[in-house]
KESEMI-644857 format. One line per 5 residues: number of its first residue (from 1); their letters; for each residue x, y, z of N, C-alpha, C. Coordinates in Angstrom, 1 decimal, always signed. Atoms other than C-alpha are relative to their C-alpha. Example, Ala and Ser with C-alpha at 12.3 -4.5 7.8 and 13.67 -1.06 7.14 Angstrom:
BEGIN
1> as> +0.9/-1.2/+0.0/+12.3/-4.5/+7.8/+0.9/+1.2/+0.0; -0.9/-1.1/+0.0/+13.7/-1.1/+7.1/-0.8/+1.1/+0.8
This chain:
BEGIN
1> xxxxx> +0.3/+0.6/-1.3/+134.7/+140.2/+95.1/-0.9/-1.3/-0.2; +1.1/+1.4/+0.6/+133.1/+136.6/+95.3/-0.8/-0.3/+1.4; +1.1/-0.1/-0.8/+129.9/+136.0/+96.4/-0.1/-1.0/+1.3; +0.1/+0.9/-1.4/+128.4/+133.5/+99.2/+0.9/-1.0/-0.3; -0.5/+1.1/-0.1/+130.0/+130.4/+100.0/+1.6/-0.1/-0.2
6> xxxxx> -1.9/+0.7/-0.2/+133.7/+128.5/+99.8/+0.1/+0.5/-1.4; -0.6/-0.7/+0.9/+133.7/+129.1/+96.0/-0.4/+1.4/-0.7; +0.8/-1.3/+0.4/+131.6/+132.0/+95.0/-1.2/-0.5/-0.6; +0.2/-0.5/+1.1/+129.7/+130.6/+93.1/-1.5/-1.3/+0.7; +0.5/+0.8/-1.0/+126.1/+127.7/+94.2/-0.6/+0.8/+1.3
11> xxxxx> +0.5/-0.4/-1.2/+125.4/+129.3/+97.4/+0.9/-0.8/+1.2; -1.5/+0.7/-0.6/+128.6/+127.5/+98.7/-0.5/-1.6/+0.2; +0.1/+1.4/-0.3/+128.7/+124.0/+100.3/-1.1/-0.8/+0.7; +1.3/+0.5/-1.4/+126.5/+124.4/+103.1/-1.4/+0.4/-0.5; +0.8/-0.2/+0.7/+123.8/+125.4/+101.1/-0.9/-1.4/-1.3
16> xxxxx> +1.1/+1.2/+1.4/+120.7/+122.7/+99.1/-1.4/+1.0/-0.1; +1.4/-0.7/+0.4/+118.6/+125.1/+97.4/-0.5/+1.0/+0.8; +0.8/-0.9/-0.4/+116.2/+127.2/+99.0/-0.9/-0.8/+1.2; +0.5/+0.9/-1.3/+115.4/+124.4/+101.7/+0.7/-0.5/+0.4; -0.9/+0.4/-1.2/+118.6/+123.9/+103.5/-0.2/-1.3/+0.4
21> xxxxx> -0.4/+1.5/-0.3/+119.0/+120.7/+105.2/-1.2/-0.8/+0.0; +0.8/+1.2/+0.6/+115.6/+119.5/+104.6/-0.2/-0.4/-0.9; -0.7/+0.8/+1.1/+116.4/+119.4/+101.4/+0.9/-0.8/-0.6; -1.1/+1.3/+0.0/+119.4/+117.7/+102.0/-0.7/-1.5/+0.2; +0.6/+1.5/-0.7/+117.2/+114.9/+104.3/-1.2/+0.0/-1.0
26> xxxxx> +1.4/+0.8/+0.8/+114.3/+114.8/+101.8/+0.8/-0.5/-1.3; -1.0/+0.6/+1.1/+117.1/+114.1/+98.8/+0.4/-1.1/+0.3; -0.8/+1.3/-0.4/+118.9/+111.5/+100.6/-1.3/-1.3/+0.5; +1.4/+0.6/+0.1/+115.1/+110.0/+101.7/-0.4/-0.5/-1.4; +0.2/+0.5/+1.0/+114.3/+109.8/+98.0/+0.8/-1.0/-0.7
31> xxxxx> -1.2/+0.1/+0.7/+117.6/+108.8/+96.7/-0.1/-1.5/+0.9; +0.5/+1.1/+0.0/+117.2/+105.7/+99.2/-1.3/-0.7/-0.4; +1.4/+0.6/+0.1/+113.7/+105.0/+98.4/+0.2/-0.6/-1.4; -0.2/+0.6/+1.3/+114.9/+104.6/+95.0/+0.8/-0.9/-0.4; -1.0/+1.2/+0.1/+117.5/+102.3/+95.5/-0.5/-1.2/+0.6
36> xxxxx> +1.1/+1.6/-0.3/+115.3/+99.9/+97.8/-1.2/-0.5/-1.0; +1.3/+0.1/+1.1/+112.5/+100.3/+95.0/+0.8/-1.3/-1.0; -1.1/+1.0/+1.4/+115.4/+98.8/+92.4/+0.3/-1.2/+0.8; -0.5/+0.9/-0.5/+116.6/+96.2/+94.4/-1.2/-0.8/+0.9; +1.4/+0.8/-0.1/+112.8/+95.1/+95.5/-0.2/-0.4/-1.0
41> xxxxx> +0.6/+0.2/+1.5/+111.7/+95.1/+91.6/+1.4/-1.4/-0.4; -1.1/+1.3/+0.5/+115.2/+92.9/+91.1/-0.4/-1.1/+0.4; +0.7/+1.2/-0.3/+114.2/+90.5/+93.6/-1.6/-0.8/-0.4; +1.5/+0.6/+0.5/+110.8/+89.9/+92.6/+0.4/-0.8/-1.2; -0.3/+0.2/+1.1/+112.1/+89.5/+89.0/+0.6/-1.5/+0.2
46> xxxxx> -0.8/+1.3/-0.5/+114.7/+86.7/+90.5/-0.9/-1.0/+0.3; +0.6/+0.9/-0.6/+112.0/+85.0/+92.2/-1.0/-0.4/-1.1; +0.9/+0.1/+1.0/+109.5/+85.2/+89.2/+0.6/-0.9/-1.0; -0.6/+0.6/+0.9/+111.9/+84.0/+86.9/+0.2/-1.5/+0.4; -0.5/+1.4/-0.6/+113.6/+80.9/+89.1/-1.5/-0.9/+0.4
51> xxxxx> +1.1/+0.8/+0.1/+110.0/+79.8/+89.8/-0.5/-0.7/-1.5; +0.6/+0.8/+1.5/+109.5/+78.9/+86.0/-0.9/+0.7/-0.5; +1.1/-1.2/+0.2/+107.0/+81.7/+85.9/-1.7/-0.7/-0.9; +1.5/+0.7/+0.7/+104.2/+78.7/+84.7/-1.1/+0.2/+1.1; +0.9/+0.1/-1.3/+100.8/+79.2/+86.3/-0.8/-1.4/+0.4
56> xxxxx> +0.5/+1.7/-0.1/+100.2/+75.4/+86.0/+0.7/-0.3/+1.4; -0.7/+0.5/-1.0/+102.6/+74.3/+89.1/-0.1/+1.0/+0.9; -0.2/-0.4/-1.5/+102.8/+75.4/+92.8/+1.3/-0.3/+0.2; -1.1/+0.3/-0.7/+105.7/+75.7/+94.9/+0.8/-1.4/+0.3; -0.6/+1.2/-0.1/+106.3/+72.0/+95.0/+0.0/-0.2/-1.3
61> xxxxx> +0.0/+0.5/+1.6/+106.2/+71.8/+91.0/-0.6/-1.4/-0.3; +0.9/+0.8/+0.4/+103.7/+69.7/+90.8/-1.4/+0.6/-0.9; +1.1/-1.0/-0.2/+100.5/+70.5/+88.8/-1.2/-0.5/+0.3; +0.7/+1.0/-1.1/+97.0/+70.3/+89.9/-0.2/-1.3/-0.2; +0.5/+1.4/+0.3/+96.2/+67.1/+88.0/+0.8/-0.9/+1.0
66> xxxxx> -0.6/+1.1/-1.0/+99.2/+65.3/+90.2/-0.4/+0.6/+1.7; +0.7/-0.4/-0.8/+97.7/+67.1/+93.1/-0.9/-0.8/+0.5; +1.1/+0.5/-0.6/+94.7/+65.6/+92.8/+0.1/-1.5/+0.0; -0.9/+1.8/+0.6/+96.4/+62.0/+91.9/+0.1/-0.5/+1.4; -1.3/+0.3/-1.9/+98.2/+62.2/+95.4/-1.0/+0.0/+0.9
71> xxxxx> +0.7/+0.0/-1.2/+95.4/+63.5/+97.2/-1.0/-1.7/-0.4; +1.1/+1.5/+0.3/+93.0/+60.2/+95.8/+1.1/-1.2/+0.4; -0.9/+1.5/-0.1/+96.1/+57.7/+96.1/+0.1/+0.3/+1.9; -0.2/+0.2/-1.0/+96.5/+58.8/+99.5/-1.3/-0.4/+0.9; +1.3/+0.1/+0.0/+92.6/+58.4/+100.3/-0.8/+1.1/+0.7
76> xxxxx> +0.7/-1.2/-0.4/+91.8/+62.0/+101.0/-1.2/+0.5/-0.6; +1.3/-0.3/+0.7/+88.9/+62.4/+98.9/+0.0/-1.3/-0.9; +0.6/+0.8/+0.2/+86.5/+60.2/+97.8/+0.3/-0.7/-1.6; -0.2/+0.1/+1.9/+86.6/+58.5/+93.5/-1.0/+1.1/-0.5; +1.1/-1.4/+1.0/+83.3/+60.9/+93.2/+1.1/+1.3/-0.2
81> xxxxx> -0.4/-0.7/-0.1/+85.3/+63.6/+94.1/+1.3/+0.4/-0.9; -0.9/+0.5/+1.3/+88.6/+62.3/+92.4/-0.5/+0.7/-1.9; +0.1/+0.0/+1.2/+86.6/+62.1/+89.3/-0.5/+1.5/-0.4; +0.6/-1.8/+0.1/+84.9/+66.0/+89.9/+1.1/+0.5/-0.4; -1.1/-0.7/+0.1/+87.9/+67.4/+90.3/+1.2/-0.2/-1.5
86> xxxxx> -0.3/-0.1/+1.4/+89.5/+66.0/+87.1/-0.9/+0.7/-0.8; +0.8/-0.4/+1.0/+86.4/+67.1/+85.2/+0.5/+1.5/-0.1; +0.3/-1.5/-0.4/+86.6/+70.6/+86.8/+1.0/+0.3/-0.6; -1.4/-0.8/+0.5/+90.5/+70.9/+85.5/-0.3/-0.6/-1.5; +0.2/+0.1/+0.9/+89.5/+69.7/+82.7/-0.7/+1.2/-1.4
């Protein structure tokens, strides 16, 4: 004679374990969490990478020395300041 379920054998089809369908819904919970987890960690990676991953440049790829070039040529800060600010990256 065969036991529970469609084939005998498992505890049939309708059966996850010893926690029934919350084991179904906490498997299928995990089982996405782990696929948005991979495909977060991808992206990051993409973005890490295509940025040039140098910590000298910002988002405009500039670094700070032309920064502070632009900000003096445009007359946002003063030559003292100009000339601090080189020292400082210096």
């Amino acid at each position: 004679m065969m036991g529970p379920g469609l084939f005998g054998c498992c505890g049939g089809w309708g059966s996850f374990g010893s926690y029934g369908w919350i084991g179904m819904i906490l498997n299928l919970v995990l089982t996405v969490a782990v696929i948005v987890g991979i495909v977060w960690l991808l992206i990051w990676l993409v973005r890490r990478v295509g940025a040039g991953g140098s910590p000298n440049t910002n988002a405009g790829g500039q670094s700070p020395r032309e920064i502070v070039q632009a900000r003096y040529a445009r007359g946002e800060i003063t030559r003292e300041q100009y000339l601090a600010l080189l020292e400082d990256l210096n």
